[in-house]
C-alpha positions in Angstrom: 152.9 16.2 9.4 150.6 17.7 7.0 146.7 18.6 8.1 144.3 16.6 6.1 141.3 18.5 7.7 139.1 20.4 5.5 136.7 23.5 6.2 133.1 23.0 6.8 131.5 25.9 4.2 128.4 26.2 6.7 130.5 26.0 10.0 133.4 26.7 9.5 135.0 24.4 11.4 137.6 21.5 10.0 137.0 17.5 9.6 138.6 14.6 8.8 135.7 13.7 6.5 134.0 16.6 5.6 131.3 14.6 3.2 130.3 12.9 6.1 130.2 15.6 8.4 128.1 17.8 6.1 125.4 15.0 5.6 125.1 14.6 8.9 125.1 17.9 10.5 124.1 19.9 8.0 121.5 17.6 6.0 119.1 20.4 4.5 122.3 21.7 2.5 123.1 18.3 1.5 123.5 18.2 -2.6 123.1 21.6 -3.0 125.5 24.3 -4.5 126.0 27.6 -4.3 124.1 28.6 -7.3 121.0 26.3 -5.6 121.5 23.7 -8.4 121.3 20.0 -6.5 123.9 18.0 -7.1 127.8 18.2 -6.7 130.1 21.7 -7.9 126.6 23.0 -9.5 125.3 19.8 -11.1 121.9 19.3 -11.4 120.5 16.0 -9.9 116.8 14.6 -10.9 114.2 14.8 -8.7 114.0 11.3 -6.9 110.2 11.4 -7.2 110.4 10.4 -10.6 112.3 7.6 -10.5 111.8 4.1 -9.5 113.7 2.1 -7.6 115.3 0.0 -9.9 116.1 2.8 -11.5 117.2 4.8 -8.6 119.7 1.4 -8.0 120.6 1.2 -11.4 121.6 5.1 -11.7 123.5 4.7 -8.2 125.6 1.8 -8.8 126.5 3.2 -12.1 128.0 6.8 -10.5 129.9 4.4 -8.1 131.3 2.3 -10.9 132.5 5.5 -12.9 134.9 6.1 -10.5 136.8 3.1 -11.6 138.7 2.8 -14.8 137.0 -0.2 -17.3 139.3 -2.3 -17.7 137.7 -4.1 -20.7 137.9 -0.5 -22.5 141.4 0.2 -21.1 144.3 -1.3 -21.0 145.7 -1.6 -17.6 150.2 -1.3 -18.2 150.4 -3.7 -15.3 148.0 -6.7 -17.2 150.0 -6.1 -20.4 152.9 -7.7 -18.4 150.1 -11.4 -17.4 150.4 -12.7 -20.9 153.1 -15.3 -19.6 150.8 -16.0 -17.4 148.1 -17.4 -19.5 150.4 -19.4 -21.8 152.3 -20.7 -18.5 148.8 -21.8 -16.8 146.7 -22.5 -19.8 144.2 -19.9 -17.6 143.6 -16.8 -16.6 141.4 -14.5 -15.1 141.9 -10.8 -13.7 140.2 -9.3 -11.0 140.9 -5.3 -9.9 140.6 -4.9 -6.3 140.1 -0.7 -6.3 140.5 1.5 -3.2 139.1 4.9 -3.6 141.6 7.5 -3.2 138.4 9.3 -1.5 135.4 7.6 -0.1 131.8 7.8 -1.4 129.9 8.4 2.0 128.4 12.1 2.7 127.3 14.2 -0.3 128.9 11.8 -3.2 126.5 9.3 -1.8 123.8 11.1 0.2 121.8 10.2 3.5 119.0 9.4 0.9 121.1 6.5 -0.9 122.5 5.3 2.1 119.1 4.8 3.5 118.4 2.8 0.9 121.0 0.2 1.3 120.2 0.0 4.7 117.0 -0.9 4.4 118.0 -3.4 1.6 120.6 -5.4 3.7 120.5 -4.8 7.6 124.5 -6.2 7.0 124.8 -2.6 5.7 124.9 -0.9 8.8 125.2 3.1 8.7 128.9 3.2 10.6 129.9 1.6 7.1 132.3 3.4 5.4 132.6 2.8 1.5 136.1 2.6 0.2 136.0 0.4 -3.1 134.3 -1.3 -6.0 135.9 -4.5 -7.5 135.8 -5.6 -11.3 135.8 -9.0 -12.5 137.3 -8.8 -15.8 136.4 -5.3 -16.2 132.7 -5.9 -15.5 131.4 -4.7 -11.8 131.6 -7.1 -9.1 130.2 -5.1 -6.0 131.1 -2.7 -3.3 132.9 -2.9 -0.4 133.5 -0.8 3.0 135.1 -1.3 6.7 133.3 -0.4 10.1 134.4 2.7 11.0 132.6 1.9 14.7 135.6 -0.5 15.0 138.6 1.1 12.9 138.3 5.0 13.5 139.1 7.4 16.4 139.3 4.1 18.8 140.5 5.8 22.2 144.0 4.4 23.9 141.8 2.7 27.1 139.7 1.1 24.1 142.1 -0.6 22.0 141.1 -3.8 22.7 138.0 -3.3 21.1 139.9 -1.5 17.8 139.1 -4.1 15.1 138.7 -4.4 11.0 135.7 -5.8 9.6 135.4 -5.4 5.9 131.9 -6.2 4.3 131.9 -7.0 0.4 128.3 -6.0 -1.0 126.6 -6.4 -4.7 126.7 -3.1 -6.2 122.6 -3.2 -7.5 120.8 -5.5 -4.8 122.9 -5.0 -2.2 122.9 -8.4 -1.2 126.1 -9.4 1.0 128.7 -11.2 -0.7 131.5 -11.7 2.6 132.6 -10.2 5.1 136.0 -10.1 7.0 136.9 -10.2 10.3 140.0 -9.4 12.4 140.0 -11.6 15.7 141.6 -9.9 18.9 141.9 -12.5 21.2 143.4 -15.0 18.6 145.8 -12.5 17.0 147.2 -11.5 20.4 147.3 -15.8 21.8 149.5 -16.2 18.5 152.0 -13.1 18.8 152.8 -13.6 22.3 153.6 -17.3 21.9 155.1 -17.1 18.9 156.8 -13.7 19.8 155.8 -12.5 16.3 153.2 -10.5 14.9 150.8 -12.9 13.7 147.1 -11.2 12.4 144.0 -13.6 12.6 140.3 -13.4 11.1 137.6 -15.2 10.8 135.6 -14.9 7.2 131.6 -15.1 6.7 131.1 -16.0 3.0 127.0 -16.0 2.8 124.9 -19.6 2.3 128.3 -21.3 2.9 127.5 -23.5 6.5 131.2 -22.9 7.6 133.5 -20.2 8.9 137.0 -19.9 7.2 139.8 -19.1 9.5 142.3 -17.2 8.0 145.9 -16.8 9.8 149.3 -15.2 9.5 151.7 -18.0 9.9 155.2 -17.7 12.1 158.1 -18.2 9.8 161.7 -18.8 9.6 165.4 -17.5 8.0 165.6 -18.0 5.3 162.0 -17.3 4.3 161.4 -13.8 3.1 158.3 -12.8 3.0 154.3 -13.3 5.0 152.6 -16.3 5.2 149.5 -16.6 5.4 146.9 -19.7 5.2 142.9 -20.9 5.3 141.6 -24.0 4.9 137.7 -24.5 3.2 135.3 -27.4 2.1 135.5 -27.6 -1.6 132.2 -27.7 -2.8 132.7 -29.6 -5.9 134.9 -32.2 -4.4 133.4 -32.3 -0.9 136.6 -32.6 0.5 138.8 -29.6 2.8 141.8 -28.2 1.2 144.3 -25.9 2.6 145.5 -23.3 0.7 148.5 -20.5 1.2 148.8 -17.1 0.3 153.0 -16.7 0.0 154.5 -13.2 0.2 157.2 -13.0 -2.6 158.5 -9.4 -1.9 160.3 -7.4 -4.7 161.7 -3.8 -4.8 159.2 -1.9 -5.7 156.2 -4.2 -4.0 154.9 -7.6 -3.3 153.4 -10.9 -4.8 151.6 -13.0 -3.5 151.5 -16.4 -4.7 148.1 -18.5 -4.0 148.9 -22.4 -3.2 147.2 -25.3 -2.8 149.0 -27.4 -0.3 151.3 -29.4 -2.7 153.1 -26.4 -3.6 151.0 -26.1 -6.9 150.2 -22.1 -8.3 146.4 -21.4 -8.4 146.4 -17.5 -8.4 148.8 -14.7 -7.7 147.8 -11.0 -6.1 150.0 -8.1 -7.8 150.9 -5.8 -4.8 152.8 -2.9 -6.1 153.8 0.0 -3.9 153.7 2.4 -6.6 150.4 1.5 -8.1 147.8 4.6 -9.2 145.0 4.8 -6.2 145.7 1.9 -4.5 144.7 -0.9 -6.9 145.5 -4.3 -6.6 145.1 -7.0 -9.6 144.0 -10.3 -8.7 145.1 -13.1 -11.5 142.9 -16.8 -11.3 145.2 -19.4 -12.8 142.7 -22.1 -11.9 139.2 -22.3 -14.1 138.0 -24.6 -11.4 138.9 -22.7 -8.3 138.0 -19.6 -10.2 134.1 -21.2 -10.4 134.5 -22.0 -6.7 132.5 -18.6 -5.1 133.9 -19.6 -1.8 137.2 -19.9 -2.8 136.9 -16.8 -4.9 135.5 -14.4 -2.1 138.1 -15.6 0.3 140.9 -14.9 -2.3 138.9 -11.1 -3.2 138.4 -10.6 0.5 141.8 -11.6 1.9 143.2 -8.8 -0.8 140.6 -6.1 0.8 142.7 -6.5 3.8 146.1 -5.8 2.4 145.3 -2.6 2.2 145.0 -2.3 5.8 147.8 -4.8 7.0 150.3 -2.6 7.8 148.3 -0.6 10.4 147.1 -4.1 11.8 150.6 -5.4 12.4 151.7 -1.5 14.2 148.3 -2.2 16.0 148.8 -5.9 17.5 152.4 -4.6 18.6 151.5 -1.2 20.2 148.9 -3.7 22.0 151.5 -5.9 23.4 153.5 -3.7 24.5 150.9 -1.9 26.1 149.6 -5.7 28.1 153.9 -5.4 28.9 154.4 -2.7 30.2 151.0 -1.3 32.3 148.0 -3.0 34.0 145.9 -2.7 30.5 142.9 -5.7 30.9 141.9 -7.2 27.7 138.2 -6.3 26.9 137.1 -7.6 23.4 133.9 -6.7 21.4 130.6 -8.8 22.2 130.3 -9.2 18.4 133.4 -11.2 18.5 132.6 -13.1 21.7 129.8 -14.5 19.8 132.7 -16.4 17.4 134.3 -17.9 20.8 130.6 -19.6 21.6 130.6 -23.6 22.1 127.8 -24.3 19.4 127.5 -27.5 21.1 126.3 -25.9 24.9 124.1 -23.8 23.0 122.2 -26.7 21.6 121.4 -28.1 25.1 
């Protein structure tokens, strides 16, 4: 197994994340170079001082956003292949989910910066991690990351406490726009009744008065392929529909087919093994649904997580087996003993 530890240049020492080592251990040589230029490989960055903060925000969510292609400049191989799609559906909109192949924390983004989207959203907490940028039709959609508190370097005798939450934020105000949540204590009640490996979460969409439950359903031969299901108040309709995300799996990938509950196609995730750093295309085949931001957040945010599935499902069963097989007690996070609280004894 290959070493993917780097050398510390003032320490000498080796980290899995270097960037975010040197930020915080070694903060006065933060942005500089050898040659004493600031900035990154001898760059030279402004002088803060003179900048305002809009500007500051402005220049800052612009070096994020070069680090993903524009799609409205470049044509992406993979959406030359969606045309179908919009003559079959009559719509269609694309969405580019976009995992860094390297994060931005540390000196790409800078204590300073991050210090500034602190104090703009207190739901950007500093064990955030950034590790993607989404486009909406190749224009900027925001920023998202995953609490490394939770998902890093958990110890054995902890695991119960090892968790994903993935925030979404906008790029410029860094206002939130969702977060998502994986659920301990539910994932684990499903897989050992269902003997299965069956993920759960619980999604926070912002100025929306309910939480969306999203599940991985048990399935039957001769299904091939996940399931996986929410249900959500439709805002225009006021009226809940349930909707399915249905793995169709392929050689070289998955799809995922987005369902209302007759069987009808609203949307459809392009999940390709092979694809170039870890992007994942999001089509809308529904203007109306499209429009909905609930339903669009917990489509966007339910396809942040598929990066991370795989480790999730190796998780839940290395969790069982460990609740088999020794006297390991089941200790969850108080964050997400605050999910499990009657609302209605609090109100007494």
């Amino acid at each position: 197994m290959s070493d993917e530890r780097e050398t510390c240049p003032y320490c000498g020492k080796r980290y899995k994340r270097l960037a975010t080592h040197i930020t915080m251990s070694h903060p006065e040589k933060d942005h500089v170079s050898d040659d004493g230029n600031e900035g990154k490989s001898g760059s030279v960055r402004r002088d803060f001082g003179d900048l305002s903060i809009e500007e500051l925000e402005s220049a800052l969510a612009k070096k994020i956003f070069d680090k993903v292609p524009d799609l409205s400049s470049k044509k992406d191989p993979r959406k030359a292949n969606t045309s179908g799609l919009e003559q079959k559906f009559g719509f269609l909109k694309t969405v580019e989910v976009d995992f860094w192949l390297t994060n931005l924390h540390g000196v790409e983004i800078g204590i300073y910066q991050k210090e500034r989207f602190m104090a703009k959203n207190r739901a950007f907490t500093r064990n955030l991690e950034l590790v993607g940028a989404i486009r909406d039709e190749g224009k900027p959609d925001g920023m998202f990351g995953y609490d490394t508190d939770n998902w890093d370097d958990v110890r054995l005798e902890d695991y119960g406490r090892k968790r994903l939450i993935l925030k979404w934020f906008n790029s410029k105000s860094v206002s939130h726009i969702g977060t998502i949540e994986e659920m301990i204590v539910e994932s684990l009640s499903s897989s050992i009744g269902a003997n299965d490996t069956l993920p759960s979460f619980k999604l926070v969409i912002p100025r929306y008065e309910y939480i969306v439950n999203l599940q991985k359903e048990h399935t039957k031969l001769p299904k091939i392929g996940e399931i996986f299901t929410f249900a959500m108040k439709s805002q225009k309709h006021d009226r809940w529909e349930i909707y399915t995300f249905d793995e169709k799996r392929i050689t070289i990938g998955s799809d995922w087919m987005i369902k209302e509950r007759d069987g009808r196609i609203v949307g459809r995730i392009d999940q390709k093994v092979l694809n170039i750093g870890g992007k994942i295309l999001v089509h809308f085949l529904d203007e109306e649904l499209y429009e909905d931001r609930v339903f669009y957040r917990v489509v966007i945010l339910f396809t942040m997580m598929l990066y991370f599935k795989e480790k999730i499902l190796k998780k839940i069963e290395l969790f069982r087996r460990l609740m088999d097989e020794t006297d390991f007690d089941l200790e969850i996070p108080a964050d997400e003993e605050l999910f499990y609280r009657n609302p209605r004894a609090l109100r007494r």
